[in-house]
PyMOL Python script that loads the backbone (N, CA, C, O; Angstrom):
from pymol import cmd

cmd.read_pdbstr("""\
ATOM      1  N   UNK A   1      46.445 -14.928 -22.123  1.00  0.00           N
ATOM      2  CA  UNK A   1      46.345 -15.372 -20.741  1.00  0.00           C
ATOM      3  C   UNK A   1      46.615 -16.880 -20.690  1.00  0.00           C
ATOM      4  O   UNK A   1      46.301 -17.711 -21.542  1.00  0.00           O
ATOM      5  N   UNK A   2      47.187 -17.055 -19.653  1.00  0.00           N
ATOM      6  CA  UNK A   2      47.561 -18.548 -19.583  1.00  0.00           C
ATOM      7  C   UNK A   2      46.672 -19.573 -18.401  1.00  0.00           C
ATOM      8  O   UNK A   2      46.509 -19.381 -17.196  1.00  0.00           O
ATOM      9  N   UNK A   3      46.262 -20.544 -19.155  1.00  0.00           N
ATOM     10  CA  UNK A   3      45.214 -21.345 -17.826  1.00  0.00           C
ATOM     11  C   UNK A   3      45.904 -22.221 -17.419  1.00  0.00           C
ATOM     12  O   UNK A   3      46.705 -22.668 -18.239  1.00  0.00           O
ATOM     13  N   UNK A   4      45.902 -22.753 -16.208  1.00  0.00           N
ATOM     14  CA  UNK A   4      46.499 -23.889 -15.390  1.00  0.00           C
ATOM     15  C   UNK A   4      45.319 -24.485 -14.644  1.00  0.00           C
ATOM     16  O   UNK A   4      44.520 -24.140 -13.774  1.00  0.00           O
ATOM     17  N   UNK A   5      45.608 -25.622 -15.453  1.00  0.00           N
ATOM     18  CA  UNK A   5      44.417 -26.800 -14.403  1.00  0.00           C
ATOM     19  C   UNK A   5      45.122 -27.292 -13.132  1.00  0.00           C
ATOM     20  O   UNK A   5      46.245 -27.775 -13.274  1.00  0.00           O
ATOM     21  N   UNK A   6      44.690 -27.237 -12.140  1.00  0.00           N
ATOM     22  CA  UNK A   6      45.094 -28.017 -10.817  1.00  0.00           C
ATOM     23  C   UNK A   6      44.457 -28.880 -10.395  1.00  0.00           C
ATOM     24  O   UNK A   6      43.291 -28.655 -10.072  1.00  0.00           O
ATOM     25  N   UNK A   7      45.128 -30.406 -10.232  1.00  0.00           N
ATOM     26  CA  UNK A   7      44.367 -31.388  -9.823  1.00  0.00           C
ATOM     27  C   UNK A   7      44.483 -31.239  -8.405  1.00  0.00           C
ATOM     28  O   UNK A   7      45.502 -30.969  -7.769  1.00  0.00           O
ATOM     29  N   UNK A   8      43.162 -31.476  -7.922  1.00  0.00           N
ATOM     30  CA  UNK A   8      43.358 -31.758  -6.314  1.00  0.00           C
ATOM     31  C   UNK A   8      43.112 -32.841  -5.411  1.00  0.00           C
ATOM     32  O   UNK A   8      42.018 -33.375  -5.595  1.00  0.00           O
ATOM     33  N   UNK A   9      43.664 -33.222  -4.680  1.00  0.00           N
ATOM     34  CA  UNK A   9      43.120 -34.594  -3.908  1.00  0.00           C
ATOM     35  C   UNK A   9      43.090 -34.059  -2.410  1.00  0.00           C
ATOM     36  O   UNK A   9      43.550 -32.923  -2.300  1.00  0.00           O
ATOM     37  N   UNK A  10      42.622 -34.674  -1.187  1.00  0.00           N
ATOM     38  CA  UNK A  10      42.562 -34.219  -0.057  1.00  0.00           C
ATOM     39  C   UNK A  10      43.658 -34.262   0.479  1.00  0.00           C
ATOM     40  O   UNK A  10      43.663 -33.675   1.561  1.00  0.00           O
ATOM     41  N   UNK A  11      44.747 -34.775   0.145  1.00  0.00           N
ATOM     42  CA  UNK A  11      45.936 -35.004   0.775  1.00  0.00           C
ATOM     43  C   UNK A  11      47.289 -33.952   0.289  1.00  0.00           C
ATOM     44  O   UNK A  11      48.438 -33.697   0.649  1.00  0.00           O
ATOM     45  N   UNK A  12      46.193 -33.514  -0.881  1.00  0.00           N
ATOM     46  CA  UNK A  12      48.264 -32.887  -0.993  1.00  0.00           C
ATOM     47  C   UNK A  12      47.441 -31.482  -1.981  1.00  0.00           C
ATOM     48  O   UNK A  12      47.933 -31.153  -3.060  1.00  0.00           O
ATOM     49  N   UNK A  13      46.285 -30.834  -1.475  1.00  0.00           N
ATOM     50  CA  UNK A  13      45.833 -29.961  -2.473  1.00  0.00           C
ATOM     51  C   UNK A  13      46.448 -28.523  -1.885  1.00  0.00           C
ATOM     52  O   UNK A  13      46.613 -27.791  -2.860  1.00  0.00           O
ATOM     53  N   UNK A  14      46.791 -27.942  -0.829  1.00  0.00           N
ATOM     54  CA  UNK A  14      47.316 -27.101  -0.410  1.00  0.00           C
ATOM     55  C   UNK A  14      49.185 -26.867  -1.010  1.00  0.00           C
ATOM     56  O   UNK A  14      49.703 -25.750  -0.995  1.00  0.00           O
ATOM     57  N   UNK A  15      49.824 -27.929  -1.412  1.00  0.00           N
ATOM     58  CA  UNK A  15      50.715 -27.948  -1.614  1.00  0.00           C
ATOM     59  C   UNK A  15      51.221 -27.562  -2.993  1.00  0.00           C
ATOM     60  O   UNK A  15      52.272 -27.011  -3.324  1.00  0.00           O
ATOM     61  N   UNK A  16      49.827 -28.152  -3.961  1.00  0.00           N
ATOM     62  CA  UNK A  16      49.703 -27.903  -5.658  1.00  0.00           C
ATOM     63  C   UNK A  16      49.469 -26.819  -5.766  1.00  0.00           C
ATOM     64  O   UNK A  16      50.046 -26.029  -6.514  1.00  0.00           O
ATOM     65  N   UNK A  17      48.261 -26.518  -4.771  1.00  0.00           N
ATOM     66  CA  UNK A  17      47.918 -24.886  -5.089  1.00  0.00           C
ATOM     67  C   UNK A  17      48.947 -23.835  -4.813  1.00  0.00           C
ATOM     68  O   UNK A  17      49.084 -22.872  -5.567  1.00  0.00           O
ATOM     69  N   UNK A  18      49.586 -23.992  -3.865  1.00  0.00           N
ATOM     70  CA  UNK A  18      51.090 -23.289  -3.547  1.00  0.00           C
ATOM     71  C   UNK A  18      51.957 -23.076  -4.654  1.00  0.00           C
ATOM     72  O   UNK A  18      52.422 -21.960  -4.884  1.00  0.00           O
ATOM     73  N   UNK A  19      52.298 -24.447  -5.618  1.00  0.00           N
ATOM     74  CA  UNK A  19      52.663 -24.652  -6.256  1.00  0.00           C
ATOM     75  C   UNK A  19      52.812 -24.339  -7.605  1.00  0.00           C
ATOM     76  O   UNK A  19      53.850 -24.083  -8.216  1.00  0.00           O
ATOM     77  N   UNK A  20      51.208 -24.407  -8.162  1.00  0.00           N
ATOM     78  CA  UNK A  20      50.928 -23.374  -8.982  1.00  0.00           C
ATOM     79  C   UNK A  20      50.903 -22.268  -8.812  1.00  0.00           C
ATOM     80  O   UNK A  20      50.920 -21.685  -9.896  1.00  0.00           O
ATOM     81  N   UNK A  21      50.862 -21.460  -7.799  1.00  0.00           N
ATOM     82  CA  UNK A  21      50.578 -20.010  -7.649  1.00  0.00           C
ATOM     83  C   UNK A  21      52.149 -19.661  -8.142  1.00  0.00           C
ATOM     84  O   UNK A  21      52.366 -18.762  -8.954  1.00  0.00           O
ATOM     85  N   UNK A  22      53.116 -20.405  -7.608  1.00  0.00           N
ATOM     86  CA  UNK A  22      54.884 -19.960  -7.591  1.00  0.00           C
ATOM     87  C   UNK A  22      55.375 -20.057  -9.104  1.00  0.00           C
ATOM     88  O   UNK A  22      56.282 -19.363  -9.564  1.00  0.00           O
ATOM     89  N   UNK A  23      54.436 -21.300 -10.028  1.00  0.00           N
ATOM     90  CA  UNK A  23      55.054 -21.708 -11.121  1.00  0.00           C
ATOM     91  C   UNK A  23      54.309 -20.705 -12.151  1.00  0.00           C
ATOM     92  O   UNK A  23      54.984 -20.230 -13.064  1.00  0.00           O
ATOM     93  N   UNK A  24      52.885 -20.354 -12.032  1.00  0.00           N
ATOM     94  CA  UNK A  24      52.000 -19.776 -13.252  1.00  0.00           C
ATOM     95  C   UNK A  24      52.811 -18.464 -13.299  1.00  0.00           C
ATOM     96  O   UNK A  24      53.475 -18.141 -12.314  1.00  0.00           O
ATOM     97  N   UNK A  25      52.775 -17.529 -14.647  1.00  0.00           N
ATOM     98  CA  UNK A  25      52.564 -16.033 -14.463  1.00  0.00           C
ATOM     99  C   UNK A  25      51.572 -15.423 -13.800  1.00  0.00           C
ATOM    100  O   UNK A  25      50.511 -15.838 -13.334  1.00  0.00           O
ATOM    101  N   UNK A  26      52.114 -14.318 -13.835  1.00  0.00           N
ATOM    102  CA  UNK A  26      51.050 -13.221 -12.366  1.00  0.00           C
ATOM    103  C   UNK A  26      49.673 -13.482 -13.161  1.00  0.00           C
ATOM    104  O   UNK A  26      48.821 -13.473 -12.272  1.00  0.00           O
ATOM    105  N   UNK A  27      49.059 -13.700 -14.342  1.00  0.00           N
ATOM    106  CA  UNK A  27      48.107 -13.317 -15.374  1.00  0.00           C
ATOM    107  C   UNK A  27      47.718 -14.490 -15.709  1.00  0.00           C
ATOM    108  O   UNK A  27      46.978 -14.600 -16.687  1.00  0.00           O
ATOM    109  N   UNK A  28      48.121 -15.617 -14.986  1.00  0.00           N
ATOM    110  CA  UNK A  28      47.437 -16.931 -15.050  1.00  0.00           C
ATOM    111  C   UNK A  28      45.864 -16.993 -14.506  1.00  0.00           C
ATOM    112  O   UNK A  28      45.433 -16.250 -13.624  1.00  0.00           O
ATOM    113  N   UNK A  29      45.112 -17.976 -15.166  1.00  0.00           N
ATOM    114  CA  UNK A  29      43.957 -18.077 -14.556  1.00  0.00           C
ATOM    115  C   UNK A  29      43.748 -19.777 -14.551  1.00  0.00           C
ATOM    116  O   UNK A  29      43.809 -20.585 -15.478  1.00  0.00           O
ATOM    117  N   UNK A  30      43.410 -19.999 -12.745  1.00  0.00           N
ATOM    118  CA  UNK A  30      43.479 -21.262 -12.229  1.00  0.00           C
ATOM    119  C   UNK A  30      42.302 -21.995 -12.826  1.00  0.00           C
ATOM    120  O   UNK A  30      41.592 -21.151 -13.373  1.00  0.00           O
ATOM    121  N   UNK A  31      41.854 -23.056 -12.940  1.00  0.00           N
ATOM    122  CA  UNK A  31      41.159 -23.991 -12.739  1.00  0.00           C
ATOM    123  C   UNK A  31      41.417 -24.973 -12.040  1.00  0.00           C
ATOM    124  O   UNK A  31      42.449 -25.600 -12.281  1.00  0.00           O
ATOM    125  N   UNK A  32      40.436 -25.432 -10.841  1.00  0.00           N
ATOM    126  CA  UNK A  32      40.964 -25.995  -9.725  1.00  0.00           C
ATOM    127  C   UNK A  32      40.183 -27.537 -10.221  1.00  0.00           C
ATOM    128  O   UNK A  32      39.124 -27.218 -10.763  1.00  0.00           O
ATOM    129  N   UNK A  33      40.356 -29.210 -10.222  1.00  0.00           N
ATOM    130  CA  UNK A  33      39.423 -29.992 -10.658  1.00  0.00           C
ATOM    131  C   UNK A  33      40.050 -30.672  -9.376  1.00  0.00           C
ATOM    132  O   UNK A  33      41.198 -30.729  -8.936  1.00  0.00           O
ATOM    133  N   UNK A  34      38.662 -31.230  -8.901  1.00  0.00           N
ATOM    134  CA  UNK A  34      38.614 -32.832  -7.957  1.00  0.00           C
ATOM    135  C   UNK A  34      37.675 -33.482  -8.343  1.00  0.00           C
ATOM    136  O   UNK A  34      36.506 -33.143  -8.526  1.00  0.00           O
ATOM    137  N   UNK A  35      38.325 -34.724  -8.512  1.00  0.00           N
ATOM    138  CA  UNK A  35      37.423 -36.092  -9.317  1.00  0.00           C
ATOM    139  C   UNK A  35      37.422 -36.554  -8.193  1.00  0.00           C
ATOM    140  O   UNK A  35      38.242 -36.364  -7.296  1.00  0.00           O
ATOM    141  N   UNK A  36      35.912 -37.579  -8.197  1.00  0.00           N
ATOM    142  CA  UNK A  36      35.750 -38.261  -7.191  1.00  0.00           C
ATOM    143  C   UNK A  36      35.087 -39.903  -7.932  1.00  0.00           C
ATOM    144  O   UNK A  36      34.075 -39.973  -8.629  1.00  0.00           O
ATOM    145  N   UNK A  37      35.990 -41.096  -7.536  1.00  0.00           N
ATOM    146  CA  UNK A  37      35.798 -41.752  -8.228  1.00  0.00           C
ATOM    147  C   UNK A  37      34.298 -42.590  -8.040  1.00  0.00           C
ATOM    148  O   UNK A  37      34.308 -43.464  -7.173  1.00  0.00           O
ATOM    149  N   UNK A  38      33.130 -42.399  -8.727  1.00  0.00           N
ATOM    150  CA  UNK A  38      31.884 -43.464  -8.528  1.00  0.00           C
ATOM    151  C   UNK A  38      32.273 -44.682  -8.140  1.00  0.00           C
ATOM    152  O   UNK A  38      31.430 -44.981  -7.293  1.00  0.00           O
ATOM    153  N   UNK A  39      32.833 -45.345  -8.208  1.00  0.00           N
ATOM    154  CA  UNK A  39      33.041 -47.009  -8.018  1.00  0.00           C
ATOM    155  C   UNK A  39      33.431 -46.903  -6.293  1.00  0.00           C
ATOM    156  O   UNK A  39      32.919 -47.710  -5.517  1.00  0.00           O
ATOM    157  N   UNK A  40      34.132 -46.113  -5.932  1.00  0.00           N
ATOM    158  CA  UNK A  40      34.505 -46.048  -4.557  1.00  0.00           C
ATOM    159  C   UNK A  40      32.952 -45.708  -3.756  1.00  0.00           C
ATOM    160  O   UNK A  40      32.363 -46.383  -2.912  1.00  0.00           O
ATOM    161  N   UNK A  41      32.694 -44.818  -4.185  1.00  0.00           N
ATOM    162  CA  UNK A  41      31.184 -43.772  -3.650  1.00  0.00           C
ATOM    163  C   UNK A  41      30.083 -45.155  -3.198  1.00  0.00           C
ATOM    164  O   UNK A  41      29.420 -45.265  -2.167  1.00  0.00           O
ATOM    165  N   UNK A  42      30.193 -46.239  -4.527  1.00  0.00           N
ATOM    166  CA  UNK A  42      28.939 -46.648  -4.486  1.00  0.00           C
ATOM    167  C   UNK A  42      29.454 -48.141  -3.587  1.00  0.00           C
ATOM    168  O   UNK A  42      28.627 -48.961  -3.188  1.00  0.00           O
ATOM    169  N   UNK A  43      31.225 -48.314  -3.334  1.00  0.00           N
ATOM    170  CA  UNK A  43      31.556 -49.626  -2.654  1.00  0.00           C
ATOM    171  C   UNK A  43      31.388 -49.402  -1.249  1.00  0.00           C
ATOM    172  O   UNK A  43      31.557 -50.244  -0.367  1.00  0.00           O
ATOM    173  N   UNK A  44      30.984 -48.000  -1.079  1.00  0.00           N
ATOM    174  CA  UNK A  44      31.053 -48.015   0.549  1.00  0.00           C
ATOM    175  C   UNK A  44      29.690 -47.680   0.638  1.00  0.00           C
ATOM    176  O   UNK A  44      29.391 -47.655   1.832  1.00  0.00           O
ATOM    177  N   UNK A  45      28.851 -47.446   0.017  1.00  0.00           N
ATOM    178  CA  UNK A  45      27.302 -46.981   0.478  1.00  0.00           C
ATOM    179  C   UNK A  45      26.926 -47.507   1.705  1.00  0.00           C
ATOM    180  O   UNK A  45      26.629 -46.577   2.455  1.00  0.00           O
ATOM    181  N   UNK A  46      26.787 -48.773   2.332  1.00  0.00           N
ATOM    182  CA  UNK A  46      26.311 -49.138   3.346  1.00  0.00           C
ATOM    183  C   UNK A  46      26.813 -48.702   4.693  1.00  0.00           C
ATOM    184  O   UNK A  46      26.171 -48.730   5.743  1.00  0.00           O
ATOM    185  N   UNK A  47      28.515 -48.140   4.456  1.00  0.00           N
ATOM    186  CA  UNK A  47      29.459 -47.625   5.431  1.00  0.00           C
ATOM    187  C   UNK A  47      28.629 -46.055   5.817  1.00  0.00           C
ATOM    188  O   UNK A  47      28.209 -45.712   6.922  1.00  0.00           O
ATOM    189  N   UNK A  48      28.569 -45.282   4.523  1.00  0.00           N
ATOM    190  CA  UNK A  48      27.927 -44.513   5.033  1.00  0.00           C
ATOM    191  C   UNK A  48      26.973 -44.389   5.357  1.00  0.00           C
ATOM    192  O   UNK A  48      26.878 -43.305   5.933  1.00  0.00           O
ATOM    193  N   UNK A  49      25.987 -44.969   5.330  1.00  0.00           N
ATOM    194  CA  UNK A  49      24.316 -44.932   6.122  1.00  0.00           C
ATOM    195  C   UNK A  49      24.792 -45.329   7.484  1.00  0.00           C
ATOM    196  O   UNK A  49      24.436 -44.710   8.487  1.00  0.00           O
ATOM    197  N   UNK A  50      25.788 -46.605   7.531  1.00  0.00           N
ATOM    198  CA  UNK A  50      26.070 -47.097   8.915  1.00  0.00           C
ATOM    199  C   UNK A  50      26.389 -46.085   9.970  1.00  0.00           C
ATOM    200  O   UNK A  50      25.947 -45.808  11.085  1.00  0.00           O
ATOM    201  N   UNK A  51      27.696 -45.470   8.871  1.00  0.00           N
ATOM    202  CA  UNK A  51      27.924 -44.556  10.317  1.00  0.00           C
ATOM    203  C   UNK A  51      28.157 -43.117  10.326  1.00  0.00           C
ATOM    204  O   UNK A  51      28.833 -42.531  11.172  1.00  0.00           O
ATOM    205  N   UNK A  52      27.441 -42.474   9.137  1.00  0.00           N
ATOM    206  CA  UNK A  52      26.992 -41.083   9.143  1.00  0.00           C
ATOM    207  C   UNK A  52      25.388 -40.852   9.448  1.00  0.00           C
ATOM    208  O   UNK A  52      24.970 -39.699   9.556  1.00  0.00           O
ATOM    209  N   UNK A  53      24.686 -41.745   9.555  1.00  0.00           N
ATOM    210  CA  UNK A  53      23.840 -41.644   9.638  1.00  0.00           C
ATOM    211  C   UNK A  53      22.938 -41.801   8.081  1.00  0.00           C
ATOM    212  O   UNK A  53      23.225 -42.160   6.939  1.00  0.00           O
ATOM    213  N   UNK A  54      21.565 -41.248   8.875  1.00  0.00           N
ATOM    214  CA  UNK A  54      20.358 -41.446   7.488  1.00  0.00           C
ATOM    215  C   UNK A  54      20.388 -40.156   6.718  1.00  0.00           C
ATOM    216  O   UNK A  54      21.103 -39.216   7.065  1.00  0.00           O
ATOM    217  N   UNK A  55      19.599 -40.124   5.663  1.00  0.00           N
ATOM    218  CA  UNK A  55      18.789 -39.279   4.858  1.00  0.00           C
ATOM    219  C   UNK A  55      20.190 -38.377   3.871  1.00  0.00           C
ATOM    220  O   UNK A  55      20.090 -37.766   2.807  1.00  0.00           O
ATOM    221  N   UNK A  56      20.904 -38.518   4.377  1.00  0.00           N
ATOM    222  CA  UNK A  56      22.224 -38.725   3.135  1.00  0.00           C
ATOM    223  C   UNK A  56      22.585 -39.680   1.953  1.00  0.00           C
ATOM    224  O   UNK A  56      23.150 -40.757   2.143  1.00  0.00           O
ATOM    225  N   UNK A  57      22.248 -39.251   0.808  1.00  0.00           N
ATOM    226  CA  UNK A  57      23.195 -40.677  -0.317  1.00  0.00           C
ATOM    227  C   UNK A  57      24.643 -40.221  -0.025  1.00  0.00           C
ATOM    228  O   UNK A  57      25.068 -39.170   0.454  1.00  0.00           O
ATOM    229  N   UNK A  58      25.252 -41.307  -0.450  1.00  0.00           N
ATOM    230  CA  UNK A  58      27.285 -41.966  -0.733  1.00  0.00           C
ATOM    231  C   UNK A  58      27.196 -40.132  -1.787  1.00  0.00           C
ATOM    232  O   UNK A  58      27.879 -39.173  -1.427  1.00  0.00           O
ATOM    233  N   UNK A  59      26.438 -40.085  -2.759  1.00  0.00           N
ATOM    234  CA  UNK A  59      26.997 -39.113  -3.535  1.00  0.00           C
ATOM    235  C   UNK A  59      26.896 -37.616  -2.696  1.00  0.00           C
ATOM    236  O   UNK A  59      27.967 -37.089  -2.394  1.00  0.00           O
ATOM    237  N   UNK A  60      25.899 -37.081  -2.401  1.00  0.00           N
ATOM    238  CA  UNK A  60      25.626 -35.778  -1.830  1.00  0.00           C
ATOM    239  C   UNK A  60      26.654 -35.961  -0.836  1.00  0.00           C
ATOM    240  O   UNK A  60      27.595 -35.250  -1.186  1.00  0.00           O
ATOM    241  N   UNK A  61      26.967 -36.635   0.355  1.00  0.00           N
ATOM    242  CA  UNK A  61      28.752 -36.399   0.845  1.00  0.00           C
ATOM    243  C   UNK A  61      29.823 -36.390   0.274  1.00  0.00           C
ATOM    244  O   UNK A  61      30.646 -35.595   0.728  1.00  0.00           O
ATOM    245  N   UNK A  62      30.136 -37.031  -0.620  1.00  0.00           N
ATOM    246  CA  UNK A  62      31.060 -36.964  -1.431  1.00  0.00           C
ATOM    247  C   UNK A  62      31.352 -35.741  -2.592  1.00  0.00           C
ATOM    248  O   UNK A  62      32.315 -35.375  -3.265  1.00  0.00           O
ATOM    249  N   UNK A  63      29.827 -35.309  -2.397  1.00  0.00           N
ATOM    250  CA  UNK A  63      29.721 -34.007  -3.447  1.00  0.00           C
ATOM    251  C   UNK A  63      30.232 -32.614  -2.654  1.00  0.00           C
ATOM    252  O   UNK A  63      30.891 -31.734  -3.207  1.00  0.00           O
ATOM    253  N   UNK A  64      29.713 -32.582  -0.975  1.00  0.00           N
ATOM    254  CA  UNK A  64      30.145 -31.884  -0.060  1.00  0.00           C
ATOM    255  C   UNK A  64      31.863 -31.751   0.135  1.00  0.00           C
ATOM    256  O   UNK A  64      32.536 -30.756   0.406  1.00  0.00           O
ATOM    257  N   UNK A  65      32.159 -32.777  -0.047  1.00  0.00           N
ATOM    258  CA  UNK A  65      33.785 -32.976   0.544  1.00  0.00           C
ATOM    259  C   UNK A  65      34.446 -32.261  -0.473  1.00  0.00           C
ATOM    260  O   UNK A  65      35.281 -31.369  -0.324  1.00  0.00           O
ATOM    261  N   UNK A  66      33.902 -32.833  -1.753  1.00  0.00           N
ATOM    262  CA  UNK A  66      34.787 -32.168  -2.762  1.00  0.00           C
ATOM    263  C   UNK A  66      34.811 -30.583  -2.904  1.00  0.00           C
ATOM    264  O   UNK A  66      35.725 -29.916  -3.388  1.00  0.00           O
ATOM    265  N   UNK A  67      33.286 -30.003  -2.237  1.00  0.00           N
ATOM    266  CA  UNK A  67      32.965 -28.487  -2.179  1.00  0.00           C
ATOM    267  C   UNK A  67      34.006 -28.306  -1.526  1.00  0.00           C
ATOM    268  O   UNK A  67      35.049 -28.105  -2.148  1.00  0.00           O
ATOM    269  N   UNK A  68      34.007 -28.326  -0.241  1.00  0.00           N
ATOM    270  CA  UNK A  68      34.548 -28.220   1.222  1.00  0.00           C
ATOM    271  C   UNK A  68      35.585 -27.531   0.514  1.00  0.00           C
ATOM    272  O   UNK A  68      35.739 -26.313   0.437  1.00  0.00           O
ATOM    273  N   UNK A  69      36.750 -29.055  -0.341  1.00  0.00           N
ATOM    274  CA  UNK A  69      37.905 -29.164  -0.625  1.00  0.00           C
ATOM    275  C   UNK A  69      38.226 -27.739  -1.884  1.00  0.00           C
ATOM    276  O   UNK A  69      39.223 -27.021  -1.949  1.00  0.00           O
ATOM    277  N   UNK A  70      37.394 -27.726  -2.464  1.00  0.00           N
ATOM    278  CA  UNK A  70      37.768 -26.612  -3.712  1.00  0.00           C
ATOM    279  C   UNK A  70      37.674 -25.168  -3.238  1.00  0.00           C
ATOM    280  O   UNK A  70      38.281 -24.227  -3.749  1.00  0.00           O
ATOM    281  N   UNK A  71      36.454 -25.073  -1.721  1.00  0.00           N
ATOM    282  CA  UNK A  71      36.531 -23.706  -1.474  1.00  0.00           C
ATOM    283  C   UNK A  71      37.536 -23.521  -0.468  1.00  0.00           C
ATOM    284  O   UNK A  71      37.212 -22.473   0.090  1.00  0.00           O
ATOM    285  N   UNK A  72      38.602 -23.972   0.082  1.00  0.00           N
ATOM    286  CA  UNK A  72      39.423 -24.269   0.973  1.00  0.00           C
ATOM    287  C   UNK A  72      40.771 -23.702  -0.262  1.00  0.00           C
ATOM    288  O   UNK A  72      41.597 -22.797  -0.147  1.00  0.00           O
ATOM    289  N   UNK A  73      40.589 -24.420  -1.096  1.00  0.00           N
ATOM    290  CA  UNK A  73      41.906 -24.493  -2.344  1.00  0.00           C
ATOM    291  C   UNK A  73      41.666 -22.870  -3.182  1.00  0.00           C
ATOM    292  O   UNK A  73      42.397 -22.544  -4.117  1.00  0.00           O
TER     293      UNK A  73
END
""", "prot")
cmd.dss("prot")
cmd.show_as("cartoon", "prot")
cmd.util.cbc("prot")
cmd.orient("prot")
């Protein structure tokens, strides 16, 4: 069996996944990865309390988005 990792980003993950589906054999098995970089997460912390509101950390949204994004993909 053949594995294919797929990187995903929010901008172009519908297109890879397309992509791989056309390029793998029928008997491929996906692995889908989205990295999310810490240094970004923790440069905007104050952005997000500002204007998502409270009782959220920078990480648990960022952990959501990436869900969102992989069960979408």
């Amino acid at each position: 069996m053949t594995r294919v990792v797929v990187w995903l980003t929010e901008g172009t993950w519908a297109g890879c996944v397309d992509a791989a589906k056309s390029l793998a054999p029928d008997d491929a098995e996906f692995v889908l990865l989205h990295v999310t970089d810490g240094d970004v997460t923790e440069a905007v912390h104050g952005a997000f309390g500002g204007l998502l509101g409270r009782g959220r950390a920078p990480a648990e949204l960022s952990s959501g988005s990436a869900e969102t994004l992989l069960a979408k993909a």
